[in-house]
N, C-alpha and C positions, 0 to 999 in steps of 0.2 A: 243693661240700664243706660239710659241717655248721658250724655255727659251734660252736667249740673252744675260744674264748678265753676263759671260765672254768672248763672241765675239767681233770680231769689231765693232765699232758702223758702222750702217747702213744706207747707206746716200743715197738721190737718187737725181741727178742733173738734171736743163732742162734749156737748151741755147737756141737760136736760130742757135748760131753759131757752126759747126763740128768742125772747131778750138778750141773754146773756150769749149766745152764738152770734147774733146781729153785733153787740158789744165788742165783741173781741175780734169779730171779722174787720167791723172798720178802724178799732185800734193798731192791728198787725198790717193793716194795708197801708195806713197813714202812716207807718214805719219802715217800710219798703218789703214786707214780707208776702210771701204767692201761699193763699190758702188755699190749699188742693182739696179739702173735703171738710164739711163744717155741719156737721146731724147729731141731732138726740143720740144716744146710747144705744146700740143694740149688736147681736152677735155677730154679725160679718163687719163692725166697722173695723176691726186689726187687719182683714183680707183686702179690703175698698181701700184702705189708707196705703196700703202696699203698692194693691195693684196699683195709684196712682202716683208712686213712687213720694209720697211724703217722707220727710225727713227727719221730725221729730213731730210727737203729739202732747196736745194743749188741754188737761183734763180739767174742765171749772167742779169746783168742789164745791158744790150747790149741795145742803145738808137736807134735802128733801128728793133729791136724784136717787133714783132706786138703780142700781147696777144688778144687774142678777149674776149668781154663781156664776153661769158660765164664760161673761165675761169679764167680770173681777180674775177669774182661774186662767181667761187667757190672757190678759194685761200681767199676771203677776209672773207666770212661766215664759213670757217671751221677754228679751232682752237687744234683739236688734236695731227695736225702733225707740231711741229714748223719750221719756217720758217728763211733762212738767206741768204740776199741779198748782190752779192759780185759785187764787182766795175771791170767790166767788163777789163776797162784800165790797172788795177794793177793786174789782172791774167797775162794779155801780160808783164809785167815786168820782167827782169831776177829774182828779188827778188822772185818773185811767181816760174816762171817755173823752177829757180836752184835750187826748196827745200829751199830757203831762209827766211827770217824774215820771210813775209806777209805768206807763204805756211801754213809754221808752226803754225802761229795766226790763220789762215783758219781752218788746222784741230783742233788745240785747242777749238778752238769755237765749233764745229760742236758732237765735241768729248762731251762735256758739254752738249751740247745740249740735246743728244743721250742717256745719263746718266741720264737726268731729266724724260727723256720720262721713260725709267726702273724703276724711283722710283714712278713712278704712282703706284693706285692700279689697281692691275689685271683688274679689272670687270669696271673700268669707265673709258667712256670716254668722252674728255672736250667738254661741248655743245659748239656752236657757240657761241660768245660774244655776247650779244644782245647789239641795239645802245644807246648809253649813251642821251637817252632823257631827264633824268634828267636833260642836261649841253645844249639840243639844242635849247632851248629858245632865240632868236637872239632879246631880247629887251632890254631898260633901267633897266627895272624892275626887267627882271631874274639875271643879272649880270649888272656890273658896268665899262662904257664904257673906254676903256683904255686909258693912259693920259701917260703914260711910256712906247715906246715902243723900243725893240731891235730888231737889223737884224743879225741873224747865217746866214753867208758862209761858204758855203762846197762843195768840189767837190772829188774827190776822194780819198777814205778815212773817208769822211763824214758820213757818216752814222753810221758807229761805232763808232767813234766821239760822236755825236750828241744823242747816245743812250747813254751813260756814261753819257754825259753833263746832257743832260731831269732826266734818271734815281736819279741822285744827289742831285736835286733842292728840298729842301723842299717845301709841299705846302703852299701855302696863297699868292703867290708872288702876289704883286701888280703891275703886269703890265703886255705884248701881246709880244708873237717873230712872226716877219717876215721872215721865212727858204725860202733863195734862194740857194738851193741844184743841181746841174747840175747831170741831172737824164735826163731820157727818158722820155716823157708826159705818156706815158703807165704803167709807173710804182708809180706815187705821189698819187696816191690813197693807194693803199700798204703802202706806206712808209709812210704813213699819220695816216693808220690805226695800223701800228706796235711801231710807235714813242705813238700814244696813248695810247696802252699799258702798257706801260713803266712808263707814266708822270700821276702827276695830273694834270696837262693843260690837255684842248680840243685842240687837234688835227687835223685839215679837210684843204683841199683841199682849196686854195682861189675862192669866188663864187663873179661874181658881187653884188652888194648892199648888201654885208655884215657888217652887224656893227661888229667892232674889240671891244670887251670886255679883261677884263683883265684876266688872265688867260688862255688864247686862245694861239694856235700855228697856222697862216695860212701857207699853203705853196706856194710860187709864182709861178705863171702858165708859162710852157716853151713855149709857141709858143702865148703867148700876155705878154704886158706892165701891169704892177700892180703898182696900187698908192690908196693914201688915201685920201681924201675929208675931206672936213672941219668940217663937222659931224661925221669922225670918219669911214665911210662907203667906201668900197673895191669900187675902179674903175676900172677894166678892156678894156682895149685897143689893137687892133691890134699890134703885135710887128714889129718894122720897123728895117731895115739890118743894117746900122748903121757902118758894117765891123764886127759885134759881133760875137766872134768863140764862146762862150758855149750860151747855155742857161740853166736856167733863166739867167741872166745877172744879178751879183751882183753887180756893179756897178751902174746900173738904179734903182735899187729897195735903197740898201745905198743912194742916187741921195736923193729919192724920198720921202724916211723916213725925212729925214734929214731936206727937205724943208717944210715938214708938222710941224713936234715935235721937231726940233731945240735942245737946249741942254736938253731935255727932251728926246731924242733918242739914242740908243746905237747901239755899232757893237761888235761881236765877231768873226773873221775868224778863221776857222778850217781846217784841210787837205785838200791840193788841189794840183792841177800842174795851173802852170802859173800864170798870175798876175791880173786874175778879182779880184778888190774888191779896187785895189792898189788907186784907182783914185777916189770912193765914199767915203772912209775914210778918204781921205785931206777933201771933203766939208761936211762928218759927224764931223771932228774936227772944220775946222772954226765957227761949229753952240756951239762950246764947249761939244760935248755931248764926253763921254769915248769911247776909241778904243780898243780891246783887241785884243790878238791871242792866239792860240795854241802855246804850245811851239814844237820845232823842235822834240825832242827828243822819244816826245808820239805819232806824225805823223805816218800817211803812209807815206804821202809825203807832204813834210814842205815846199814848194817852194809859194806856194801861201801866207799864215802867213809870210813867209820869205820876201816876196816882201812887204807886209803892213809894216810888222817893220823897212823895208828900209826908209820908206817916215817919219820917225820919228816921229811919232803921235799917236803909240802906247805903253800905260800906262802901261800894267800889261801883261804876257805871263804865261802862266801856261798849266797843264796838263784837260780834261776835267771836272775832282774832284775838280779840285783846281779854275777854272772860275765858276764853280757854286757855291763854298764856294765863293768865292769874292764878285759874286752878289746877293747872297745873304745876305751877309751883307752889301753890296748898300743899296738896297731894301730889308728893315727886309719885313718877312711875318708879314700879318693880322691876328692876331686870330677869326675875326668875318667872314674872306675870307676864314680862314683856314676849321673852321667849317662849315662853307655850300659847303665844296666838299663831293661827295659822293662817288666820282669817286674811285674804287679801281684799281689800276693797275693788268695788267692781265700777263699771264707768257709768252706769246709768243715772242721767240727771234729774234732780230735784230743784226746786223752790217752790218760791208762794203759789 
């Protein structure tokens, strides 16, 4: 491979959208970044990004992008070329497309990214993650069913968010997050499997009859209803229209937490546009359980945290570093929980 380490970093993007690949091309240029390959979605784009020696890839999370299995299955088995997923909505922003804050945080990130890849050594490279079997035992026995759980909202912006937050958390927590994240169904496996990198929680997709153990992250399913049963075990339901503009709908799922685990359940709302979340937090606080937010300042877009803190019911506002310092000392970690993770966190990058 050429030597790289005083070029641009090397990025290669893939939309679905012509807009939104135009978008990001001239945002990452006006930031000093060399976009080596920039195409819709299809099966040889991991080989074409190689062969042209990119350095990290730029996945726009367009909720109407169809990815087919086999490359969702090669994005999630390969780990050499890291990946960062950008919130499709906040490209279309003038903030993005003026060269603005969000542009700038884009190449920032991407730039980092790109720089990690360089200080690899020459001659290796990262095998595929293999699955944390250690952690999929779905019984009483392997882990310990969860009795504290919380719900992270996020919607645009989220995901960067949400990779600080995980990131932060010391292990041992004695409890389960419920992530209702307003993403495209195509893409919560990704973002399942990249949040797990990051955490020592387990990370996965919500599955019918799943027992929620402590330590766990499920993610709630965009085109059905998610609730928990008395045993602790995932319900899955058709989702009904209701008038719901996003999905998952944080509202239903807060709803839902709340009427199971009562003041034994929590919220934290993180960046978003609009005001899902505003209306499960009145009936997660009547249950007395704590309400937090994001504060405005570390957002992308604070409008959604902004709406929660209107209904007066939330406690404590801070930056993603500073909610995970807090809950964690809610919930001190286990040292007997702490020592049975095995899980090491792995390098590959996430954000918005």
């Amino acid at each position: 491979m050429a030597d790289t380490s005083n070029s641009a970093p090397r990025i290669a993007i893939v939309s679905a959208s012509e807009r939104q690949r135009l978008n990001l091309g001239v945002i990452l240029g006006r930031n000093g970044l060399q976009v080596v390959l920039n195409q819709s979605p299809f099966n040889g784009f991991l080989s074409l990004a190689c062969a042209r020696k990119a350095e990290a890839l730029l996945i726009d999370l367009d909720a109407e992008a169809v990815f087919n299995d086999e490359l969702l299955t090669s994005l999630l088995e390969q780990d050499s070329l890291p990946i960062l997923l950008n919130d499709s909505a906040a490209t279309r922003m003038d903030a993005g497309i003026q060269n603005g804050y969000w542009g700038r945080q884009l190449a920032r990130k991407l730039t980092d990214m790109a720089h990690e890849v360089r200080q690899r050594p020459a001659a290796s490279v990262a095998p595929a993650s293999a699955p944390n079997q250690h952690r999929n035992s779905n019984s009483p026995d392997a882990d310990t069913v969860a009795t504290q759980v919380w719900v992270l909202g996020a919607s645009i912006g989220g995901p960067q968010a949400l990779k600080r937050f995980m990131a932060a958390l010391p292990p041992g927590l004695p409890l389960a997050f419920v992530l209702a994240q307003h993403i495209g169904t195509n893409f919560l496996e990704l973002l399942a499997r990249q949040l797990d990198q990051i955490s020592t929680f387990r990370v996965l997709p919500a599955q019918a009859g799943h027992l929620l153990c402590r330590q766990q992250m499920v993610l709630a399913p965009v085109d059905e209803e998610m609730d928990i049963d008395a045993s602790g075990r995932i319900v899955c339901t058709p989702a009904t229209d209701n008038g719901v503009l996003y999905r998952p709908s944080i509202d239903a799922v807060l709803m839902n937490v709340a009427r199971r685990y009562g003041k034994r359940s929590g919220a934290i709302i993180f960046s978003g546009m609009g005001n899902d979340g505003a209306e499960g937090v009145r009936a997660m606080a009547a249950q007395g359980a704590e309400v937090w937010a994001q504060d405005a300042a570390s957002c992308l877009v604070s409008s959604m945290p902004d709406q929660v803190r209107q209904t007066g019911v939330v406690s404590f506002s801070g930056t993603p570093e500073a909610l995970a310092q807090r809950l964690a000392q809610l919930h001190p970690a286990q040292p007997a929980a702490a020592r049975r993770l095995l899980h090491t966190p792995g390098q590959t990058g996430l954000t918005a």
